[in-house]
N, C-alpha and C positions, 0 to 999 in steps of 0.2 A: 728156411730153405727146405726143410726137411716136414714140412706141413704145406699138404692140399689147401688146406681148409685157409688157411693162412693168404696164399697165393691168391685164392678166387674171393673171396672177401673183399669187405671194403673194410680199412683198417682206421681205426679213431685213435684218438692220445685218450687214454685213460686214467681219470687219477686215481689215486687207492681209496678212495672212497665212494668212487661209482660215477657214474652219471647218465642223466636222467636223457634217452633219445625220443625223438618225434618221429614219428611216421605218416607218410598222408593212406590214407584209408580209401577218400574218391575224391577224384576231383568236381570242379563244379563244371554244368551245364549251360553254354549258350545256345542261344534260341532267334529264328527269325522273326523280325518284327516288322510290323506296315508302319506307315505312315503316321505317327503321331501317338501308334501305341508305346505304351508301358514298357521297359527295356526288362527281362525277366532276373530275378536275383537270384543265386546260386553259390553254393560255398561249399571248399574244402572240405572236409573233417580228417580227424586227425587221432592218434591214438598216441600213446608215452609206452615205453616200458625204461627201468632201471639196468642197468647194464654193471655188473662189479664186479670185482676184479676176487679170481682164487687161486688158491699159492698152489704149486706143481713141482714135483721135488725130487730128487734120485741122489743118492751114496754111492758111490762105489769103492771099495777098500783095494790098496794097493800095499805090497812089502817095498821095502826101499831094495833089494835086489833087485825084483822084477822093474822097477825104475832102472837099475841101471845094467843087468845086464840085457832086456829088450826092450831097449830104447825106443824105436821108429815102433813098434806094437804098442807099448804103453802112449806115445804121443799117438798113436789113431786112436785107440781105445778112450782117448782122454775127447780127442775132437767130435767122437761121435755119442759121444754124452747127453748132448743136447738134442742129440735127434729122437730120444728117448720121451724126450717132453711134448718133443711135435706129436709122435704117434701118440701118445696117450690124450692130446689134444685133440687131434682130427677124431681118434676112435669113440671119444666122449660125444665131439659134436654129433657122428654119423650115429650115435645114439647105441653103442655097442657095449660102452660104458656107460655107469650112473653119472646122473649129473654130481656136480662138485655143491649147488647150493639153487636156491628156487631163481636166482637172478640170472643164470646160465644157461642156455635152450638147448635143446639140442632136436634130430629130425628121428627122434623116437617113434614118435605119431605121423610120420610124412605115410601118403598113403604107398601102399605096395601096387608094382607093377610086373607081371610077372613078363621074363621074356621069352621069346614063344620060339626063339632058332628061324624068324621072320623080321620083315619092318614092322609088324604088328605091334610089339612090344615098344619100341621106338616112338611108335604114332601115339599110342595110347601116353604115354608118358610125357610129349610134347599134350596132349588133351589134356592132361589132368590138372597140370600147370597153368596154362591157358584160363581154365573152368578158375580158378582159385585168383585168380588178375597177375598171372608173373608171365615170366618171358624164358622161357630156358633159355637160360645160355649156356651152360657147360654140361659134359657129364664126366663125372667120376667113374674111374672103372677098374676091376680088381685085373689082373691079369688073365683069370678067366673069363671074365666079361670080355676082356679084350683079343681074344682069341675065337671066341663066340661070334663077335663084333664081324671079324672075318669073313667067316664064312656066309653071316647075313648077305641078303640080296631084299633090294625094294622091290615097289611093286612090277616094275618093266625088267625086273632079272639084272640087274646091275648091282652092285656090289656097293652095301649102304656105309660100310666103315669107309674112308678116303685116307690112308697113312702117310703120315707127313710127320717128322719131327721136327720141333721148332724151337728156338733158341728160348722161348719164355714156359717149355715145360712140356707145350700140347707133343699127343702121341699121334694127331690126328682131327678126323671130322668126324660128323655123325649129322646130315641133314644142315650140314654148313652151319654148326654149334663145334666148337673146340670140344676135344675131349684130353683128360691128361689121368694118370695111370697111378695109382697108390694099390697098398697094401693093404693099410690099412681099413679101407672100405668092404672090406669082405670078411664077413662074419654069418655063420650059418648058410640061411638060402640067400643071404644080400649080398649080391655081387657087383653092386656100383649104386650112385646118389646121382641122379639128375633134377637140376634146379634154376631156377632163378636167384643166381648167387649176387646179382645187386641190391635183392633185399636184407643180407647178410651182413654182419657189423662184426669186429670182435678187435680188440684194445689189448694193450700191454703196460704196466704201469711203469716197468725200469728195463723191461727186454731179459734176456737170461744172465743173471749170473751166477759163477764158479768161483767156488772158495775152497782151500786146500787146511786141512789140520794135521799135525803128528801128535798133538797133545788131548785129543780130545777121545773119550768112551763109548764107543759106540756099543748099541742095541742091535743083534744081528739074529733075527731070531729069536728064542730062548736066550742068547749067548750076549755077554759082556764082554766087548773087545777092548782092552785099554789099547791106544795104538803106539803109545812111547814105549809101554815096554814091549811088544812086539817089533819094534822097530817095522811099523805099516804107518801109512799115510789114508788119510778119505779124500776123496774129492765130491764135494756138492756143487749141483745143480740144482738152477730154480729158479722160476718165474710165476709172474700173476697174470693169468688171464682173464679174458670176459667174452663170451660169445652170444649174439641175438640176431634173431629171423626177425622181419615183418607180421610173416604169415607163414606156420610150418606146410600148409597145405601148397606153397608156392615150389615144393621141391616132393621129390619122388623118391622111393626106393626099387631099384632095381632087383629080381627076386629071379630065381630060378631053382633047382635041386641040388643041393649041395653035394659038391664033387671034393673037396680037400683043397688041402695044396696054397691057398693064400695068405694063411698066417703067416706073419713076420716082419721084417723089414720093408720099409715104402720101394715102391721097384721105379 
């Protein structure tokens, strides 16, 4: 819930040992024929890549006080754990972060689109996708992008963002393409991902889970924490992911001058 990337995908059962997807590359060509001629033959092709799964992890140390004298804080602080994995997920996919291992893509190399405070940017961005065989359907956008979004006007002066909130995430349109709103997608000049996200795959081998210890030594830094005799608790989270594109040129990055302000949590 707390991953873009996640949401607009298309999500496979992945086992912990990877697995191997197809892609069609082009399809085959028919052809008219007369009377009597030769019917023309034409074929698919088809590309693989390996798709497997990298572990994703976060500690957080608690005192048994703070468990029990701020209850309802330690239980959000506990539920929002896991959003911690999403962002570092999305932010790896949108290429902000290194990848985890050569089997994991990410849209590092997606070409740059800069936006121009016009539909200019927009258009170019629908072309670039187009040019490469994908189909935008979504765009990703930072809260400045989305503010930006605003003020645009197409070309006949009418106002190219269309705002609508909708119960499965979108903040909006953009050219009758969904758009929906993260944090995470804004790093430097990149202030949003637009893409052909039906070429996108990404798998989960067991989904997240949380494990609790008071016995165990944690590495905190430089620091050695026993946590029994501290009387502290840890809580881990963790999951295995796997993320893969078709074609990273089927997706874009949205670029302008960087103003601040987007770091943080997914909005």
């Amino acid at each position: 819930e707390n991953s873009v990337v996640q949401r607009l995908a298309r999500k496979i059962d992945l086992p912990a040992g990877g697995l191997q997807i197809e892609t069609v590359l082009t399809e085959p060509e028919a052809g008219w024929v007369g009377e009597t001629d030769e019917k023309p033959v034409s074929d698919h092709t088809f590309g693989s890549k390996i798709i497997a799964p990298y572990k994703v992890a976060l500690i957080e140390l608690f005192s048994d006080e703070f468990r029990r004298d701020k209850a309802a804080l330690y239980e959000q602080l506990v539920q929002r754990l896991p959003g911690a994995l999403g962002r570092k997920f999305d932010r790896t996919v949108f290429g902000h972060d290194a990848a985890p291992g050569d089997n994991f893509d990410t849209l590092v190399a997606a070409p740059d689109i800069a936006l121009t405070g016009s539909h200019v940017g927009y258009v170019n961005a629908l072309t670039s996708v187009a040019a490469a065989g994908g189909d935008l359907s979504h765009w990703v956008l930072s809260p400045t992008a989305e503010i930006g979004a605003l003020n645009d006007v197409d070309a006949a002066g009418k106002p190219l963002f269309l705002p609508d909130v909708q119960a499965d995430g979108t903040i909006g349109s953009i050219y009758a393409r969904p758009a929906v709103k993260s944090r995470a997608v804004a790093d430097g000049t990149t202030v949003g991902i637009a893409g052909d996200w039906s070429q996108a795959v990404w798998g989960s081998v067991e989904g997240i889970k949380i494990k609790f210890s008071d016995q165990a030594t944690i590495t905190k830094g430089d620091s050695q924490i026993n946590l029994w005799q501290r009387n502290m608790f840890a809580v881990l989270v963790e999951a295995e992911l796997g993320f893969r594109v078709a074609d990273v040129n089927r997706f874009a990055k949205l670029t302008q001058a960087a103003a601040g302000g987007d770091e943080g949590d997914e909005g």
